[in-house]
N, CA, C and O of each residue as an XYZ file, in Angstrom:
256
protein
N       0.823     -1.197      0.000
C       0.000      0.000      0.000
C       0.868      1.262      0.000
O       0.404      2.271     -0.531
N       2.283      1.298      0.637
C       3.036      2.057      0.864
C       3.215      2.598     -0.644
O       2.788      3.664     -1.089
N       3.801      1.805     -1.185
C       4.120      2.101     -2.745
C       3.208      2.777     -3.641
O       3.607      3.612     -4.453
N       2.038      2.453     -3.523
C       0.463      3.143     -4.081
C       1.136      4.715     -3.917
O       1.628      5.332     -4.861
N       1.054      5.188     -2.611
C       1.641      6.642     -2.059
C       2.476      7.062     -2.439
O       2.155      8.185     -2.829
N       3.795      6.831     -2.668
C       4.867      7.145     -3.364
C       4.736      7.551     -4.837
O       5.177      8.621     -5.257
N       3.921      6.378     -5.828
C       3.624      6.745     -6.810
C       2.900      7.775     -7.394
O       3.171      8.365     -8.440
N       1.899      7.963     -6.596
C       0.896      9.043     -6.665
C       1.914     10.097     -6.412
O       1.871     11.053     -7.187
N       2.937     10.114     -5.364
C       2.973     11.676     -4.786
C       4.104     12.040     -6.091
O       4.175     13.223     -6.423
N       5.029     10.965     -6.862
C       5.625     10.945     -8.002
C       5.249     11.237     -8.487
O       5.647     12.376     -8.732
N       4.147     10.831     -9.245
C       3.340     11.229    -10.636
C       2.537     13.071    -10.101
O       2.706     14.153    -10.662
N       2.192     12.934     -9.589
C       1.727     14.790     -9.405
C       2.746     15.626     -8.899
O       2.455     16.802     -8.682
N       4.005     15.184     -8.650
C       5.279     16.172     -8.703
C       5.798     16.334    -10.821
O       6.224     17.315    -11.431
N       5.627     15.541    -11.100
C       5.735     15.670    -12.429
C       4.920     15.839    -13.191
O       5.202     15.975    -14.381
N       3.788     15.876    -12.783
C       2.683     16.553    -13.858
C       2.585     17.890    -13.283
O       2.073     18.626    -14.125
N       2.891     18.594    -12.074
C       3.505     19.690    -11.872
C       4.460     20.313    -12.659
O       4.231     21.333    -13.308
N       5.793     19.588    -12.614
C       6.479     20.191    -13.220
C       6.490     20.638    -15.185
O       7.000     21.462    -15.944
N       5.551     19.439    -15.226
C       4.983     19.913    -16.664
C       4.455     21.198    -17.046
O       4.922     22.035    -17.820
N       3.315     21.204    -16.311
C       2.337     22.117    -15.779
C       3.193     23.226    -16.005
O       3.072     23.717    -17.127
N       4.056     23.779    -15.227
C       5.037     24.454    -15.041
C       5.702     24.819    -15.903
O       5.775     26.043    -16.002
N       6.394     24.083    -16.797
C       7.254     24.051    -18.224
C       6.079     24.342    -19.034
O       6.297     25.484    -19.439
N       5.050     23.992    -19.465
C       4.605     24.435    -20.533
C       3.962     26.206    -19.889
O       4.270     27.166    -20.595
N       3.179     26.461    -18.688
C       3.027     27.784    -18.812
C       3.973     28.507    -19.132
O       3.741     29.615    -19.616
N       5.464     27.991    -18.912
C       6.675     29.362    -18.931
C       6.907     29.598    -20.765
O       6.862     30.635    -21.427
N       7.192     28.006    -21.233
C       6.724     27.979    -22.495
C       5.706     28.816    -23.655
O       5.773     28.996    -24.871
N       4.889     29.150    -22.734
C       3.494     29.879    -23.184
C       3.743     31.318    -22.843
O       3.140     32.087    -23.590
N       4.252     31.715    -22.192
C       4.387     33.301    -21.146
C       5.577     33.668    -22.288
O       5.477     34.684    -22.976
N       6.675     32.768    -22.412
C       7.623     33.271    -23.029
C       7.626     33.560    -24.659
O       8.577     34.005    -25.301
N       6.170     33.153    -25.222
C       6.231     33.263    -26.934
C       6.438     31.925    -27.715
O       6.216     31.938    -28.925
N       6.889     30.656    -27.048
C       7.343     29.818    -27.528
C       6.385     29.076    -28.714
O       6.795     28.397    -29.656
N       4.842     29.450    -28.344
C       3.879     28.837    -29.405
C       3.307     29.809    -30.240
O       2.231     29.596    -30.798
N       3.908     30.817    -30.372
C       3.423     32.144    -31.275
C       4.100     32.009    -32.147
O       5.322     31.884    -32.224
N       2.968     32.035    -33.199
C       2.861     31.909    -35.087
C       3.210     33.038    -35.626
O       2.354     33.882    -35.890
N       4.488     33.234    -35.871
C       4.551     34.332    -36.858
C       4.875     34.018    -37.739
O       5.837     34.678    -38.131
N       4.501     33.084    -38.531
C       5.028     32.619    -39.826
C       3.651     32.464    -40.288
O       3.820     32.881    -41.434
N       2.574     32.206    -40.236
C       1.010     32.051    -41.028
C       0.390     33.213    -41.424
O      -0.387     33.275    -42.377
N       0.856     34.557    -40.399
C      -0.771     35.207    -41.367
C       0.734     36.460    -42.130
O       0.293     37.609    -42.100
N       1.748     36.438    -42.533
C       2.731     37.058    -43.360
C       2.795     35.974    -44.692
O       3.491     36.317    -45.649
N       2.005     34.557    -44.752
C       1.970     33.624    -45.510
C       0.013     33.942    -46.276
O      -0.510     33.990    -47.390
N      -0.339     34.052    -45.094
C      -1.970     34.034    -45.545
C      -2.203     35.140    -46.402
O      -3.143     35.068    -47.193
N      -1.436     36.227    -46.360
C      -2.167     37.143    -47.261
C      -1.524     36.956    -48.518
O      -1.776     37.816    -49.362
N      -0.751     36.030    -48.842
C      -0.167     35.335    -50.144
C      -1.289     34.985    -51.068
O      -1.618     35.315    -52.208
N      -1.799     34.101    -50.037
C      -2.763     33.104    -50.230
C      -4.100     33.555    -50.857
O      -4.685     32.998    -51.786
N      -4.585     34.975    -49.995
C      -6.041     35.417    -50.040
C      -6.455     35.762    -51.030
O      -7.679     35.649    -51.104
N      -5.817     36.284    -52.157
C      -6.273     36.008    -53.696
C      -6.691     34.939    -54.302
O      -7.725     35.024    -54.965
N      -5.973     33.669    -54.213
C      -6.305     32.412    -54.669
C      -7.461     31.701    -54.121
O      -8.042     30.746    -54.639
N      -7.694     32.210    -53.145
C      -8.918     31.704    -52.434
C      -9.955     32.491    -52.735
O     -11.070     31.972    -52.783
N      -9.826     33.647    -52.951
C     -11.311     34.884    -53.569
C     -11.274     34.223    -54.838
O     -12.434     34.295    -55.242
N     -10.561     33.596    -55.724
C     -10.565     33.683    -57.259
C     -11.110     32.026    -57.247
O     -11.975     31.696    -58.058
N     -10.848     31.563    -56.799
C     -11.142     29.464    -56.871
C     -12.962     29.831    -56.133
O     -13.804     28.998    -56.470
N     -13.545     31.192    -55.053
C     -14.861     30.956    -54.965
C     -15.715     31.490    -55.543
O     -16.926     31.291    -55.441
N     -15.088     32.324    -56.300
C     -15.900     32.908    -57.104
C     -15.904     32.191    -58.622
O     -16.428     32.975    -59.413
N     -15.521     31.056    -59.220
C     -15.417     30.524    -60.034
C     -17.188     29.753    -60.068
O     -17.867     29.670    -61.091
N     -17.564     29.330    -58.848
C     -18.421     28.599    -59.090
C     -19.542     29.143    -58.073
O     -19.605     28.874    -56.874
N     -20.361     29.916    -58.766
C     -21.267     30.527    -57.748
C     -22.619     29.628    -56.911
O     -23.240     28.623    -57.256
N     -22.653     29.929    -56.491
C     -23.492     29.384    -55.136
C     -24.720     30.042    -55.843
O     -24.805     31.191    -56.278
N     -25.932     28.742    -55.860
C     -27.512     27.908    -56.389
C     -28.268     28.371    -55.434
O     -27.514     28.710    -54.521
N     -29.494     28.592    -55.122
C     -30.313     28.561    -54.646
C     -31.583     27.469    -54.786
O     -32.017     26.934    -55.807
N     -31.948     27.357    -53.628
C     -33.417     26.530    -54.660
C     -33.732     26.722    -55.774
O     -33.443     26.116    -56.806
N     -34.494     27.801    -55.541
C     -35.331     28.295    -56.495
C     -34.477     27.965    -58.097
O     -34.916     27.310    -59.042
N     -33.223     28.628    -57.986
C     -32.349     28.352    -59.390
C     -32.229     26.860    -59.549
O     -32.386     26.518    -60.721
N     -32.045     26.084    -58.890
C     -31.862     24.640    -59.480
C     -32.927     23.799    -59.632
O     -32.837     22.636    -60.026
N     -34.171     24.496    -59.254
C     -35.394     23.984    -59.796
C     -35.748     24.562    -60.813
O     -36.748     23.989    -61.245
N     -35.387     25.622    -61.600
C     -35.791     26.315    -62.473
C     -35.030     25.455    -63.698
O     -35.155     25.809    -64.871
């Protein structure tokens, strides 16, 4: 039973210290994208031009 205790108090010292590492991780910039939206506005033409190719039906028009 002793061992049960130990493990537990193991395992939530290290999911602490996770805990820990990823907020500083997070505080410090480490998951901030600056590489997607200096890429996206590449992009945002090709995407206005591929939806406007095929316009959007209504009922009424595809029963007609």
């Amino acid at each position: 039973m002793g061992v049960i205790y130990i493990l537990i108090t193991i395992s939530i010292i290290v999911a602490v210290f996770f805990l820990y590492a990823f907020i500083r991780a997070v505080r410090s910039g480490q998951y901030d994208d600056d590489y997607t939206p200096s890429v996206r506005m590449l992009f945002d033409d090709e995407l206005k031009i591929k939806s406007n190719k095929k316009p959007i039906q209504t009922i009424k028009e595809k029963q007609v």
